[in-house]
N, C-alpha and C positions, 0 to 999 in steps of 0.2 A: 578489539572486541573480544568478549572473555568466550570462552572453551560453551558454558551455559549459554549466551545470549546467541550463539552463532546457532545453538543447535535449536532453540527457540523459534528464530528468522528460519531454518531451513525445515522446520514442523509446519509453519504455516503455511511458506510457499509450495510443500508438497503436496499441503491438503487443499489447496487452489487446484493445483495441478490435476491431485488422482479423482478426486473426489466431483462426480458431478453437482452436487448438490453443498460443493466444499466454500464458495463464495456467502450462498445463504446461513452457513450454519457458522461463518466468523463472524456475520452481522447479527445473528441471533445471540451470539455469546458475546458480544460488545467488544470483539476482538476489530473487531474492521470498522468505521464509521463514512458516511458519505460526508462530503467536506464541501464540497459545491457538484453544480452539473458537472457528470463525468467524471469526476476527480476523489477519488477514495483513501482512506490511510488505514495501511495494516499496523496493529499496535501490537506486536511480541516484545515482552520486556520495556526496556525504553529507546529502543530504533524505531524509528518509522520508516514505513515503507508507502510513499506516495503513487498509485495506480491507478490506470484507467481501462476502461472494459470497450472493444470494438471488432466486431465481429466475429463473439463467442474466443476472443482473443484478450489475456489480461496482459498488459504491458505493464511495466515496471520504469516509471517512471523517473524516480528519488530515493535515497534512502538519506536517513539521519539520525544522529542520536537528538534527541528530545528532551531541553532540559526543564520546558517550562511547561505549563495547563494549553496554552496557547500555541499553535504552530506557527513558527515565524512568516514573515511575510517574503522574505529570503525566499526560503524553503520552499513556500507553494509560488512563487513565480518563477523557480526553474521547474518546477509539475508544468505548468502549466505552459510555458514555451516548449518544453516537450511533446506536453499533448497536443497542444496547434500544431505542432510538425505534424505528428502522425495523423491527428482528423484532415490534416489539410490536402492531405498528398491524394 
């Protein structure tokens, strides 16, 4: 991953972090999109970062470089066997 895209990934995940109101203002800016129930994707640059939100708690489910319009089907079924773990416990 290049020196730029790292510092990208680590902008957005701190503005999740610091930021109370840092979840709403990446989906305002078309930065983050909802992809099904639960299941979110942060778009810095072209990684993604697949997330899900539980209990005022953002878990980091997947990361990937992204090479097409479409996310693979790959991709969101290790999100999503992840997130069954964590909702399920």
């Amino acid at each position: 991953m290049s020196q730029k895209t790292k510092k990208k990934v680590t902008r957005a995940l701190e503005r999740i972090e610091k930021e109370q109101d840092g979840l709403a203002n990446l989906f305002a800016a078309e930065y983050a999109k909802k992809l099904e129930k639960d299941l979110y994707e942060l778009t810095p640059d072209r990684v993604r970062i697949l997330f899900t939100l539980k209990d005022s708690i953002c878990w980091l489910l997947h990361i990937f470089f992204k090479k097409t319009n479409k996310t693979p089907v790959k991709e969101l079924n290790v999100a999503r066997e992840r997130k069954n773990f964590i909702f399920n416990k």
